[in-house]
C-alpha atoms as one frame of an Amber mdcrd trajectory, in Angstrom:
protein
 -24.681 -35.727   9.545 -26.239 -32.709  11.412 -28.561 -31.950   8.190 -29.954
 -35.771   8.512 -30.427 -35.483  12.102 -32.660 -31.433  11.017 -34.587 -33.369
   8.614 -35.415 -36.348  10.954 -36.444 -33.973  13.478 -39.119 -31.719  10.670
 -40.122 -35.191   9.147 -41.150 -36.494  12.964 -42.672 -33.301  13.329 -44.889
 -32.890  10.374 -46.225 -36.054  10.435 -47.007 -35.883  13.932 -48.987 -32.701
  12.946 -50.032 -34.497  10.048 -51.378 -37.630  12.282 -53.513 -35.141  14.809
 -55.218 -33.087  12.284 -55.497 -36.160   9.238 -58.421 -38.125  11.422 -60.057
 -34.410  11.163 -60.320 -34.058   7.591 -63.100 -35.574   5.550 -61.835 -38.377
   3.040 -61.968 -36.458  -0.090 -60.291 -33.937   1.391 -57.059 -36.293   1.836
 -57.615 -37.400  -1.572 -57.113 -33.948  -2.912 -54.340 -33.306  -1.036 -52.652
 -35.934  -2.083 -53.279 -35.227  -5.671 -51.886 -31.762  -4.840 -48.528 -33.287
  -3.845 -48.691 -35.984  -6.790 -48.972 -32.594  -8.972 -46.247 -30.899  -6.818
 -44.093 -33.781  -7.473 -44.394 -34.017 -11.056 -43.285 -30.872 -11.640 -40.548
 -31.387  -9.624 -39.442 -34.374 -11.403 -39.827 -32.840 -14.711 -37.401 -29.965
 -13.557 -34.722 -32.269 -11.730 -34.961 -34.613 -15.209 -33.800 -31.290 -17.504
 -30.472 -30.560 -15.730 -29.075 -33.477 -17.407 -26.872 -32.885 -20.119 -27.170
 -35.835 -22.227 -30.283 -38.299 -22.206 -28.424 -41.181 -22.388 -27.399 -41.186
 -19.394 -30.679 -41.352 -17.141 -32.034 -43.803 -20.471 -29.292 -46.017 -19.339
 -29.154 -45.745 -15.308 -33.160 -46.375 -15.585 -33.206 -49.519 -18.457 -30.175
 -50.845 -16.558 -30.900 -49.953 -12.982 -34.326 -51.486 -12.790 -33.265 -54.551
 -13.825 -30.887 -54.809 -11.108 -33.539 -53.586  -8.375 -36.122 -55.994 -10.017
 -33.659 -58.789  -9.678 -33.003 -58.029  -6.358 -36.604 -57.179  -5.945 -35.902
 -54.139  -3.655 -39.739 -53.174  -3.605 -40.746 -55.807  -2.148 -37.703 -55.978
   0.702 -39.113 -52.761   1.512 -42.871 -53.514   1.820 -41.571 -56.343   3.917
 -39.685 -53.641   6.230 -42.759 -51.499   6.518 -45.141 -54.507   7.524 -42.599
 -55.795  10.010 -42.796 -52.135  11.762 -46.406 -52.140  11.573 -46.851 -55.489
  13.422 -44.298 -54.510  15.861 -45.641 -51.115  16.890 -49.063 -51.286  16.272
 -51.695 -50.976  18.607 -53.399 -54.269  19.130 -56.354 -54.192  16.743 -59.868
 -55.166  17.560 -61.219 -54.384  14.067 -62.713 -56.235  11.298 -60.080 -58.612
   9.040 -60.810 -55.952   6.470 -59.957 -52.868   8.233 -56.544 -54.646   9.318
 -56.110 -55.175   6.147 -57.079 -51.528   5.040 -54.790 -50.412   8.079 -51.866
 -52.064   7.122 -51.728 -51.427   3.151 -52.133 -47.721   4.205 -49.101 -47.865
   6.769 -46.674 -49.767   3.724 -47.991 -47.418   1.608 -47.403 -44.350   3.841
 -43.230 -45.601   4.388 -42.646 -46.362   1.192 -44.553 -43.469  -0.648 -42.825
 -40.955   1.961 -39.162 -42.437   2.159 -38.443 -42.535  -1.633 -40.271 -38.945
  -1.558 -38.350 -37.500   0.871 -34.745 -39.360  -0.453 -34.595 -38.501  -3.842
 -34.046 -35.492  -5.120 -31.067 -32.734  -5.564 -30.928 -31.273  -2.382 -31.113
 -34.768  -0.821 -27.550 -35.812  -2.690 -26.298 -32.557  -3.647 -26.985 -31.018
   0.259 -25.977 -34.387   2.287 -22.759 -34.615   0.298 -21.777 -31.296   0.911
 -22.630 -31.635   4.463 -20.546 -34.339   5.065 -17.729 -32.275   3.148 -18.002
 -29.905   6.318 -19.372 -27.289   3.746 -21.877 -24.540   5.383 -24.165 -24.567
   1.384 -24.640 -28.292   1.964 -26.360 -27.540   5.124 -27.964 -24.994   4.119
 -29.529 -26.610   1.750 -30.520 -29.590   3.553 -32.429 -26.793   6.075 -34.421
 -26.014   2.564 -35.090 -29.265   1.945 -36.155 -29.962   6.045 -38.439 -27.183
   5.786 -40.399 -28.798   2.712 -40.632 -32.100   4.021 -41.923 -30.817   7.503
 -45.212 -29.699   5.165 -45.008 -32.576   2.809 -45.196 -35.054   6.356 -47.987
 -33.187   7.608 -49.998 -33.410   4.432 -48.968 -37.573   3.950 -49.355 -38.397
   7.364 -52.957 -36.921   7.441 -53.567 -39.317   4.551 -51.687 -42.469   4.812
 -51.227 -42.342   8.537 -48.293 -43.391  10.689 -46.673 -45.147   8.338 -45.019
 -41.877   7.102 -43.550 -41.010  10.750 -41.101 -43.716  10.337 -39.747 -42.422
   6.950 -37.323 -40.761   9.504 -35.365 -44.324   9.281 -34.904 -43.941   5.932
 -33.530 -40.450   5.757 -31.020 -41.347   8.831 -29.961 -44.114   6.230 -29.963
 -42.667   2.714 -28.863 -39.374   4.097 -26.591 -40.070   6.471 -24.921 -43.007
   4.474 -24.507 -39.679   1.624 -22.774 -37.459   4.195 -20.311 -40.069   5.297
 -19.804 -40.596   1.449 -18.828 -36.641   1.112 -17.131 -36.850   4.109 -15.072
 -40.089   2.348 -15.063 -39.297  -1.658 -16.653 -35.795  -2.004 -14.149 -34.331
  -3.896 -14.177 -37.509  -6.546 -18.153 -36.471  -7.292 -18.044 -34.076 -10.383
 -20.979 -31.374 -11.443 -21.765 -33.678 -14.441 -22.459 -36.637 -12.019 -24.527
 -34.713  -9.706 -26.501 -33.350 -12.872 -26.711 -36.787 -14.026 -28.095 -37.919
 -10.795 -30.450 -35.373 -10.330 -32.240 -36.180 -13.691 -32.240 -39.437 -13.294
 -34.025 -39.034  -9.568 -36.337 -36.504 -11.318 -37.612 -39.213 -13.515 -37.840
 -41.636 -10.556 -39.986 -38.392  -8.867 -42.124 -38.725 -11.771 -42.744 -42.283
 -11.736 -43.831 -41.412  -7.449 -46.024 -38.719  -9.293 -47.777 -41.490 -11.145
 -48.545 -43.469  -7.782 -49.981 -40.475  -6.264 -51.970 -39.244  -9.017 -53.222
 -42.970  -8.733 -52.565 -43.236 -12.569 -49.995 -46.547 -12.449 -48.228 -48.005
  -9.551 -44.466 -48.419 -11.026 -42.577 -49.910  -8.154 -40.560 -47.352  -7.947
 -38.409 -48.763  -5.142 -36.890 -51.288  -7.895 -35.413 -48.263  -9.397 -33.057
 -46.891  -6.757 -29.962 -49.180  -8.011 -30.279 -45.857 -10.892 -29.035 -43.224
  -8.874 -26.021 -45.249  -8.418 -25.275 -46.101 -11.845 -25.977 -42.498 -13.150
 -22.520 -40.908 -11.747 -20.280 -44.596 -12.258 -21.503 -43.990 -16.344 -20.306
 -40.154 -15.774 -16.914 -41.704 -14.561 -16.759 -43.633 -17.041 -17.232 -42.096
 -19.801 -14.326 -39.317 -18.482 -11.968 -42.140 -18.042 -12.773 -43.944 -21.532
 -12.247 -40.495 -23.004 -15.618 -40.217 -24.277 -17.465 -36.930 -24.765 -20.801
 -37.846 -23.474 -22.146 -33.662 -23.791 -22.626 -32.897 -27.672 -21.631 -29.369
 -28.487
C-alpha cells in the first residue's frame, strides 16, 4: 500500500505543477505536448503487447472483455464520476454556457484520460502486487513508475486541467485494491499471467494512444473487464491441461 500512497503523492504533485505552469503555455503548445505523450504511449503499448506469449490470449481478454465493459457500460459510469467531481468542487462559474461546457468536457476528459493512463501498465500490476507481497522489487518499481507519472501529470494537467489531479482516486483504488490482492493471492499469480496481462494492457495503452493522437476515441474504459480475464484464461488453460505457448 505504501507504493499507492508514493504515487498519489507524485501524481498530486505533477499536476499541481502541471495546473500553475499549463495557463502559461500557448494552446498549440499543449497540443503538442499531448501528441508527445500520445506518441510516448504508443510505444509503450506496443512493447507491453510483445511480452505475451501467445496472441490468443489478449485476442480473447479484448473480444470478450469489451463486451462485458460495454454491457456494463463502464465508460460511461466513469464520465458520470468525473462530472459529479467537477460540479462538486468547482469554482462557481460566471462564464458563457459554452465555456462551461468547454470546462467540463476538458475536466472528464482530464480523469479519465489520466486514470486509465496512469493504471495500466506492468509496473502498475506487476509493482502493486509485489508490494502488497511485502517484497522490496515491487516497491521499487512502483517508485519507477511514481517518478514517470509525476512528469506525465505535469504535462496532462497543463492541458486538460484539474481534472487530472483527481486521478489520485483512481490509483488509491486500482492500486491499492492490487496490493491487498498480493498481499491475499500473490503467490497464485504466475509469470505467464502477468505476461498475459501486460500485453493485453499494452493494447489497451494503444487504444489511449489513439485518443491522444486524436485519431479515434475507443472508449477505452469499456475495456478494463480485459485485464481481468487475461490471467483467469492463463489459469485455465494450466488447469484444463492445455499448452497455450507453441514450441
Amino acid at each position: 500500500m505504501g507504493g499507492a500512497i508514493l504515487n498519489m503523492l507524485t501524481v498530486a504533485i505533477g499536476s499541481t505543477i502541471g495546473l500553475l505552469v499549463g495557463n502559461r503555455l500557448p494552446l498549440k503548445i499543449q497540443e503538442s505536448v499531448v501528441t508527445g505523450l500520445g506518441l510516448v504511449t504508443l510505444v509503450v503499448g506496443l512493447s507491453n503487447a510483445g511480452k505475451t506469449g501467445n496472441i490468443i490470449i489478449p485476442l480473447l481478454s479484448i473480444a470478450i472483455g469489451v463486451i462485458l465493459g460495454e454491457l456494463l457500460d463502464i465508460q460511461s459510469a466513469l464520465e458520470r464520476f468525473a462530472a459529479w467531481l467537477q460540479s462538486r468542487f468547482s469554482p462557481p462559474q460566471s462564464s458563457a454556457p459554452a465555456q462551461d461546457t468547454d470546462s467540463r468536457t476538458r475536466f472528464i476528459t482530464g480523469f479519465v484520460t489520466a486514470s486509465l493512463v496512469f493504471c495500466i501498465g506492468p509496473l502498475t500490476f506487476v509493482g502493486s502486487i509485489q508490494d502488497g507481497m511485502g517484497l522490496a522489487v515491487g516497491f521499487q518499481q512502483i517508485a519507477i513508475k511514481s517518478v514517470l507519472d509525476l512528469f506525465s501529470s505535469m504535462a496532462f494537467a497543463a492541458s486538460f486541467g484539474w481534472g487530472v489531479s483527481f486521478s489520485v482516486l483512481t490509483i488509491l483504488v486500482v492500486q491499492g485494491g492490487l496490493s491487498l490482492l498480493g498481499s491475499l493471492l500473490g503467490d497464485f499469480m504466475s509469470v505467464p499471467m502477468i505476461n498475459e496481462m501486460t500485453a493485453t494492457g499494452g493494447l489497451m495503452l494503444m487504444g489511449l494512444a489513439l485518443i491522444l493522437l486524436d485519431i479515434k476515441k475507443p472508449r477505452m474504459a469499456n475495456f478494463l473487464p480485459a485485464l481481468l480475464l487475461a490471467p483467469l484464461f492463463v489459469a485455465l488453460a494450466a488447469l484444463l491441461g492445455i499448452n497455450i505457448y507453441p514450441l
